[in-house]
C-alpha positions as CSV (number, residue, x, y, z in Angstrom):
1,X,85.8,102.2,141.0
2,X,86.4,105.4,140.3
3,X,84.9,107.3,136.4
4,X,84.3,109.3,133.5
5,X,86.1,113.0,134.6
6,X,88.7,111.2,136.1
7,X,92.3,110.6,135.1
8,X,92.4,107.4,134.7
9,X,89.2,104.9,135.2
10,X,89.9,101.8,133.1
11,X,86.9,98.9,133.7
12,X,88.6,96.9,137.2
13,X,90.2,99.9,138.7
14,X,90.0,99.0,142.1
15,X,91.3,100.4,145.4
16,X,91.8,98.7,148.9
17,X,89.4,100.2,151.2
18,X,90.9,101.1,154.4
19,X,89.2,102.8,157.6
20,X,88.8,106.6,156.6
21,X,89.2,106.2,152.9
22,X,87.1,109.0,151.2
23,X,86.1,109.9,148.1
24,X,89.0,112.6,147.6
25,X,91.4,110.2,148.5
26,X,90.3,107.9,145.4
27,X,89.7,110.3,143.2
28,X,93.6,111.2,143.4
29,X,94.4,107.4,143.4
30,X,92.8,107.4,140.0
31,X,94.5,110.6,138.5
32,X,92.8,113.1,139.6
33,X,89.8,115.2,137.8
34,X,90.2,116.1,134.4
35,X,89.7,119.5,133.8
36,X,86.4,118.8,132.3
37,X,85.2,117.4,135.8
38,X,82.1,118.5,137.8
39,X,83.8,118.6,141.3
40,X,80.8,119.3,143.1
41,X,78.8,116.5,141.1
42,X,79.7,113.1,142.3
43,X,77.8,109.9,142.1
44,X,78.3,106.7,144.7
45,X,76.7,103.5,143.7
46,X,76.2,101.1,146.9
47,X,74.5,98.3,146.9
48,X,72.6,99.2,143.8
49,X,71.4,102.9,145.1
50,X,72.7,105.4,144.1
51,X,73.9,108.5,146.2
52,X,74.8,111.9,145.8
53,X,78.2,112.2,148.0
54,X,81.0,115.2,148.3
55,X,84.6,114.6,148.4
56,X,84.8,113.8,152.2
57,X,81.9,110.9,152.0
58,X,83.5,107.8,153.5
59,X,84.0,105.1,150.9
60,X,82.8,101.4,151.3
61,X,83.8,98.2,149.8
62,X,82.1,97.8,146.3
63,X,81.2,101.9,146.3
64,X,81.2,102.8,142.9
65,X,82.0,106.5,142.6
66,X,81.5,108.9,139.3
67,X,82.5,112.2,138.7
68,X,80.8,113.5,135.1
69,X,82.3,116.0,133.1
70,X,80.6,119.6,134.0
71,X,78.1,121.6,131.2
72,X,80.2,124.6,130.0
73,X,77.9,127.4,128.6
């Protein structure tokens, strides 16, 4: 459910959804962010689209969310 920049995100990671879950909430089920993680740059794939969310976007069952790690320069 929840990848990459995240502390832990093994392949059938899953959360139960409940009313009012949001991304920040499974982003710490996970781990948290790494300190490599792009906070501001999170990915939710629903039913095959994909969305551009922050950490208060409501999560659905089957959401997908990514956080990537962030450029340093």
């Amino acid at each position: 459910m929840v990848g990459t920049a995240v502390g832990r995100s093994l392949p059938g990671d899953h959360l139960t959804v409940d009313d009012g879950l949001v991304v920040l909430s499974a982003v710490a089920a996970a781990g948290g962010y790494t300190y490599r993680a792009d906070q501001n740059f999170i990915i939710i794939t629903r039913n095959g689209e994909d969305y551009r969310a922050d950490l208060m976007t409501s999560i659905q069952p089957d959401d997908i969310i990514r956080a990537y790690d962030r450029w340093l320069s």
